[in-house]
N, CA, C and O atoms as a Tinker XYZ file with bonds, in Angstrom:
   240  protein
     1  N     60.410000  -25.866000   19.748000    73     2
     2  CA    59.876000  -24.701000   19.066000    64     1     3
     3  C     60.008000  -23.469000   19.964000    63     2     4     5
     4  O     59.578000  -23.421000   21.116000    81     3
     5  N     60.717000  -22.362000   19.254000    73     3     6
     6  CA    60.634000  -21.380000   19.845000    64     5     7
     7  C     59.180000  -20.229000   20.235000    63     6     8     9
     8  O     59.345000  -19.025000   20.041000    81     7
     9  N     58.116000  -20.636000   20.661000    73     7    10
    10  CA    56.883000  -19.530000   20.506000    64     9    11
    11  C     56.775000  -18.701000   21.492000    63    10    12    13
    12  O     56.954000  -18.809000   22.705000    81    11
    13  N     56.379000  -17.649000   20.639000    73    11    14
    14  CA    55.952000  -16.181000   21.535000    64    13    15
    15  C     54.517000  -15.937000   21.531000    63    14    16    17
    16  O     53.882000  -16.202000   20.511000    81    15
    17  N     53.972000  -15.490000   22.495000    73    15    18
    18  CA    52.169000  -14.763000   22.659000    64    17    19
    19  C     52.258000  -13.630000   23.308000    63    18    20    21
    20  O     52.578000  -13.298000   24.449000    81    19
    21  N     51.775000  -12.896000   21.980000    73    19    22
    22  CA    51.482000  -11.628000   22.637000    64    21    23
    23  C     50.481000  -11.591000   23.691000    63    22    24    25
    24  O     49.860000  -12.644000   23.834000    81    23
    25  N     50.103000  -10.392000   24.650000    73    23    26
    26  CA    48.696000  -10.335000   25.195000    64    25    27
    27  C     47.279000  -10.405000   24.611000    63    26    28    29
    28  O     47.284000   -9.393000   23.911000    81    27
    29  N     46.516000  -10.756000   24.514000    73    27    30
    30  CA    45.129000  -10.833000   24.421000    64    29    31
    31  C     44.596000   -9.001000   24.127000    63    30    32    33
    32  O     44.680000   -8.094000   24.955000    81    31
    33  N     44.179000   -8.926000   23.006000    73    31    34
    34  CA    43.655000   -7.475000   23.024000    64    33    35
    35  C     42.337000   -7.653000   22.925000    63    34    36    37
    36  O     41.879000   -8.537000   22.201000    81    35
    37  N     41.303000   -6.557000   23.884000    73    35    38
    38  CA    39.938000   -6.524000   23.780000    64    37    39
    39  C     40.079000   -5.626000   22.519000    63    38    40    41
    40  O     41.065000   -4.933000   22.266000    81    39
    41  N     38.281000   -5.799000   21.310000    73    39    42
    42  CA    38.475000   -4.770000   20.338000    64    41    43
    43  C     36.953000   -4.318000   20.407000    63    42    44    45
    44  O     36.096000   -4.916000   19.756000    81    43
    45  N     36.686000   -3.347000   21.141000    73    43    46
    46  CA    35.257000   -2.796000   21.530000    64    45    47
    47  C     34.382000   -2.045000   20.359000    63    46    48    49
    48  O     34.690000   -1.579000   19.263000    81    47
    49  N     33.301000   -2.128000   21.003000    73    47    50
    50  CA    32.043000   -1.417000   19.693000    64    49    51
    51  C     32.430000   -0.342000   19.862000    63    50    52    53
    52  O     33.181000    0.052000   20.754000    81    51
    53  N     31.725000    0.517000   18.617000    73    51    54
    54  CA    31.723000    1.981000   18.620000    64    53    55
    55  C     31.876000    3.117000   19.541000    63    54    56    57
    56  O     32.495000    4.181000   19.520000    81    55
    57  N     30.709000    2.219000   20.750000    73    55    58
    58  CA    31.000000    3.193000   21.702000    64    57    59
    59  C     31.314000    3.099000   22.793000    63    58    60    61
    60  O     30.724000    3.445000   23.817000    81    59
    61  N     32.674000    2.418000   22.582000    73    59    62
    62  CA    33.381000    1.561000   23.499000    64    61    63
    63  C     33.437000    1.217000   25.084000    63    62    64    65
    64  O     34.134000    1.569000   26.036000    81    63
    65  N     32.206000    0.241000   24.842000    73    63    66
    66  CA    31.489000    0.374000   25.696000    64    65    67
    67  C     31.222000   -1.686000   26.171000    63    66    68    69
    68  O     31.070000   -2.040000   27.341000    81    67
    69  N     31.229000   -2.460000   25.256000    73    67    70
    70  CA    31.231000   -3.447000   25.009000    64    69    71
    71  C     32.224000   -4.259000   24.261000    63    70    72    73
    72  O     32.430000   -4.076000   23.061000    81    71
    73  N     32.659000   -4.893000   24.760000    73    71    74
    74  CA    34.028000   -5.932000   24.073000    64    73    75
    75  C     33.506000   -6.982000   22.620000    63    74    76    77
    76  O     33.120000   -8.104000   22.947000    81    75
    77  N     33.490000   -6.739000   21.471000    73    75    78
    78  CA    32.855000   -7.358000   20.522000    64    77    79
    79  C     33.877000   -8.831000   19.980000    63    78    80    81
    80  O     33.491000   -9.982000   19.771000    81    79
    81  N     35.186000   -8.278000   19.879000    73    79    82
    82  CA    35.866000   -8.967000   19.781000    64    81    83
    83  C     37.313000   -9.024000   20.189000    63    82    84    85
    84  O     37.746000   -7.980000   20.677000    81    83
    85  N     38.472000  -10.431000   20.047000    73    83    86
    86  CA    39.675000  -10.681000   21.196000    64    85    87
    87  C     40.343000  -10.860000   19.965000    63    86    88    89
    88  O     39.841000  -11.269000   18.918000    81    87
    89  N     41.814000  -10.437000   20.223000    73    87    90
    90  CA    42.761000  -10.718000   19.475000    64    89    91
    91  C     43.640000  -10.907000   19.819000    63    90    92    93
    92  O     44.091000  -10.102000   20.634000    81    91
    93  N     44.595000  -12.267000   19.373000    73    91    94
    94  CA    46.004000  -12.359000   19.867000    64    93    95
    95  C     47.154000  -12.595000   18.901000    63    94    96    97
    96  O     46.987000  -13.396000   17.982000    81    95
    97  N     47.904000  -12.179000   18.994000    73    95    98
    98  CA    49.696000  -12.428000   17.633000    64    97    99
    99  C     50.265000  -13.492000   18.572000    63    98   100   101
   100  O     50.387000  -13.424000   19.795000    81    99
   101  N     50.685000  -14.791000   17.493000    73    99   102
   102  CA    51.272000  -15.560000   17.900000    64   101   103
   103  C     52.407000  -15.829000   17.050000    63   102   104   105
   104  O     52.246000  -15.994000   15.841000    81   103
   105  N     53.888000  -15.902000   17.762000    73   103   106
   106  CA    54.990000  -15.792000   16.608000    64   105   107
   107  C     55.774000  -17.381000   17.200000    63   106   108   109
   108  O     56.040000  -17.727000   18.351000    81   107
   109  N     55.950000  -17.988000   16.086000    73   107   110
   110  CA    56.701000  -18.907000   15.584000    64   109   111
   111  C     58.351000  -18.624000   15.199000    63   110   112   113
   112  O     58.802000  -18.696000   14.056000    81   111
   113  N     59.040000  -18.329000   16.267000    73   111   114
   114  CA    60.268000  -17.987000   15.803000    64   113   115
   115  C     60.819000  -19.048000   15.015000    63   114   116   117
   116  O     61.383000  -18.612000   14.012000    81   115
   117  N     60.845000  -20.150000   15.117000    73   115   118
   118  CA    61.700000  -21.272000   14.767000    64   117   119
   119  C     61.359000  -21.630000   13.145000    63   118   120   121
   120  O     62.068000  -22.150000   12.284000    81   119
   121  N     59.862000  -21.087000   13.099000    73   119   122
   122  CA    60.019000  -21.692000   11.314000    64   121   123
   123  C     59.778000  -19.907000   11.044000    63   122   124   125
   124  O     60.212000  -19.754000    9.902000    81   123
   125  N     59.510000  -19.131000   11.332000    73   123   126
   126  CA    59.798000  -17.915000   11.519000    64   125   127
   127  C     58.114000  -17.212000   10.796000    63   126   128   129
   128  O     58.245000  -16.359000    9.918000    81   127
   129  N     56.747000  -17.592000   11.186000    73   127   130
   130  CA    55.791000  -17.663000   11.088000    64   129   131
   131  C     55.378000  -16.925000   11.937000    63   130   132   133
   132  O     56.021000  -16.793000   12.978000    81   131
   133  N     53.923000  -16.087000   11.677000    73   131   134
   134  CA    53.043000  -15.005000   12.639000    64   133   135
   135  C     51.683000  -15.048000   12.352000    63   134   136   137
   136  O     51.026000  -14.636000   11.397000    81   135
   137  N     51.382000  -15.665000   13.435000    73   135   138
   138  CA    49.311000  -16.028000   13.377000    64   137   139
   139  C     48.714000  -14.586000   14.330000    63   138   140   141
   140  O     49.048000  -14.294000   15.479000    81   139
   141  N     47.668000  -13.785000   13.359000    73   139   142
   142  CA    46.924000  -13.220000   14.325000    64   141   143
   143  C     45.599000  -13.582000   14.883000    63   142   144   145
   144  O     44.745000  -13.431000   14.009000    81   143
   145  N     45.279000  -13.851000   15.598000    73   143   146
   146  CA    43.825000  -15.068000   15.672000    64   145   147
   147  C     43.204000  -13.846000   16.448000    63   146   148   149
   148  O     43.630000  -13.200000   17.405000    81   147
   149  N     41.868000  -13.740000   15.587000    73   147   150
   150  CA    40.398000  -12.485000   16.193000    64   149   151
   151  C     39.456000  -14.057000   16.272000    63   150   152   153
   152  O     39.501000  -15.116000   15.645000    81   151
   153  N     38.605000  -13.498000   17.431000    73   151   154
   154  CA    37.495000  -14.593000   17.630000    64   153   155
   155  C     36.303000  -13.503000   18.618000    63   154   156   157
   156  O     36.797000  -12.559000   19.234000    81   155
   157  N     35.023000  -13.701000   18.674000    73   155   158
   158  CA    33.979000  -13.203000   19.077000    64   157   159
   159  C     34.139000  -13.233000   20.422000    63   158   160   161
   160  O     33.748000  -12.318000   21.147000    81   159
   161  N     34.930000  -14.656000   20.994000    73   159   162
   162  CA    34.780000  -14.647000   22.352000    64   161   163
   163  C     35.841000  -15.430000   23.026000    63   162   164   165
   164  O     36.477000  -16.347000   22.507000    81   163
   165  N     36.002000  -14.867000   24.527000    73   163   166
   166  CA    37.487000  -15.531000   24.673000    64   165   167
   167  C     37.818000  -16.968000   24.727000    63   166   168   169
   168  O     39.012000  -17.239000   24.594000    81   167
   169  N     36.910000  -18.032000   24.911000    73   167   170
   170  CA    36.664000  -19.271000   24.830000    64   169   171
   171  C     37.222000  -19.599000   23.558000    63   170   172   173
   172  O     38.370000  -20.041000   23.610000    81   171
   173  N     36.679000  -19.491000   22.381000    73   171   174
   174  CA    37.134000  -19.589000   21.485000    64   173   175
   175  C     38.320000  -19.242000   20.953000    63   174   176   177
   176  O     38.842000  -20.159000   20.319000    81   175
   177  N     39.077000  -17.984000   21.001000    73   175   178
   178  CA    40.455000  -17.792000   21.213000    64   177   179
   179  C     41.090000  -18.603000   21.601000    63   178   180   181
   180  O     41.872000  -19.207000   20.866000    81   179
   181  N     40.966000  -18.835000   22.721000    73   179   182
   182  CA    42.047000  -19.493000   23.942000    64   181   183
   183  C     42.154000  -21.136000   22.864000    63   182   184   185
   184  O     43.109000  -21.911000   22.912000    81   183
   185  N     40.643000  -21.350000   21.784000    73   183   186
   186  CA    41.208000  -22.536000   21.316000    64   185   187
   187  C     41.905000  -22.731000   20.288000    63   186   188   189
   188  O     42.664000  -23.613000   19.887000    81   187
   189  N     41.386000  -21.412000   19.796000    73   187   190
   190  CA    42.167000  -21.644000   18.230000    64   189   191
   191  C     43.482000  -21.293000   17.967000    63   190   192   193
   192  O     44.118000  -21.573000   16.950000    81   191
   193  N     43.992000  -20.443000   19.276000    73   191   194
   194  CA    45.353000  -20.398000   19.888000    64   193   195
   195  C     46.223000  -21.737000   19.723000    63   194   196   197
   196  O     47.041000  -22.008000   18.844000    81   195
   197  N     45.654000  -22.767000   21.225000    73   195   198
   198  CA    45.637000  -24.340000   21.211000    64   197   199
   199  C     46.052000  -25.209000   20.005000    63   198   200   201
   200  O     47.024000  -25.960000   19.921000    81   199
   201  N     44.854000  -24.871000   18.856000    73   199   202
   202  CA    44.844000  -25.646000   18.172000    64   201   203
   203  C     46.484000  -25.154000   16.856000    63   202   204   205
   204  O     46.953000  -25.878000   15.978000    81   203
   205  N     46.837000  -24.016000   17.172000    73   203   206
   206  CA    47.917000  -23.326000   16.135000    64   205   207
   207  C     48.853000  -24.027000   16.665000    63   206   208   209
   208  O     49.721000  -24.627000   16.031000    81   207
   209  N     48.690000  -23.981000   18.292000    73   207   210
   210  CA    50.133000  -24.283000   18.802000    64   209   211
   211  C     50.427000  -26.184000   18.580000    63   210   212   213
   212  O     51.518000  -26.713000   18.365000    81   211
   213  N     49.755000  -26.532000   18.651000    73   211   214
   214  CA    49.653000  -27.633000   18.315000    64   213   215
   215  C     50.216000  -28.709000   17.404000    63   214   216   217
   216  O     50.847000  -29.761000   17.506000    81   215
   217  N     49.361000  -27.475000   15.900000    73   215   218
   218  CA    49.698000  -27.705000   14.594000    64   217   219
   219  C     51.802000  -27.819000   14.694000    63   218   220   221
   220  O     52.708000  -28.653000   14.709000    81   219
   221  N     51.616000  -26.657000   14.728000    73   219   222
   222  CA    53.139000  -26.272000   15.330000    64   221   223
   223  C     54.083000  -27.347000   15.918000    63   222   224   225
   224  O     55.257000  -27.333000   15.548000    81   223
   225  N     53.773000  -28.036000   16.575000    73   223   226
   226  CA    54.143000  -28.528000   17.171000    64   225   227
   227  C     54.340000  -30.178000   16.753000    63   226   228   229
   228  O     55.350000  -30.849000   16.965000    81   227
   229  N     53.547000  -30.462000   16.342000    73   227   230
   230  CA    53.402000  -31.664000   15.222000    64   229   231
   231  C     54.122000  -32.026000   13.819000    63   230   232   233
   232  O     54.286000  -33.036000   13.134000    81   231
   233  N     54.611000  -30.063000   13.741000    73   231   234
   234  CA    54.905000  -30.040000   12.068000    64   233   235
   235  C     56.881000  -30.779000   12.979000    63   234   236   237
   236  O     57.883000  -31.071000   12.326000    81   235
   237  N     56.792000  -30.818000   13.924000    73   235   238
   238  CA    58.708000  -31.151000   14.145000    64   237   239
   239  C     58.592000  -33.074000   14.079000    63   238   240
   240  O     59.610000  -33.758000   14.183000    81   239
C-alpha cells in the first residue's frame, strides 16, 4: 500500500489559547482514498490513525 500522512494540525479555542482539538489527512494512494481523522486528544488520534491504517491494510 502506497500511504501518505499529513502532519498533525493543532485546532485551538477562540482565543487561541488552548488546543481543543488534532487533525490529521491520511491518503491511500493505492485504492486512491482520503481519511481526515479530528479527535479531542492526541492519544486518541494517534489511534484511530492505527486503526485506518490497518483496516487498509487487511483490505490487500
Amino acid at each position: 500500500m502506497d500511504i501518505q500522512k499529513e502532519k498533525i494540525e493543532e485546532i485551538y479555542d477562540n482565543t487561541g489559547r488552548k488546543v481543543v482539538k488534532y487533525k490529521q489527512k491520511i491518503i491511500n494512494n493505492t485504492l486512491k482514498e482520503e481519511k481526515e481523522i479530528v479527535s479531542k486528544d492526541l492519544n486518541s488520534l494517534i489511534s484511530e490513525v492505527r486503526k485506518q491504517l490497518n483496516e487498509w491494510n487487511n483490505m490487500n
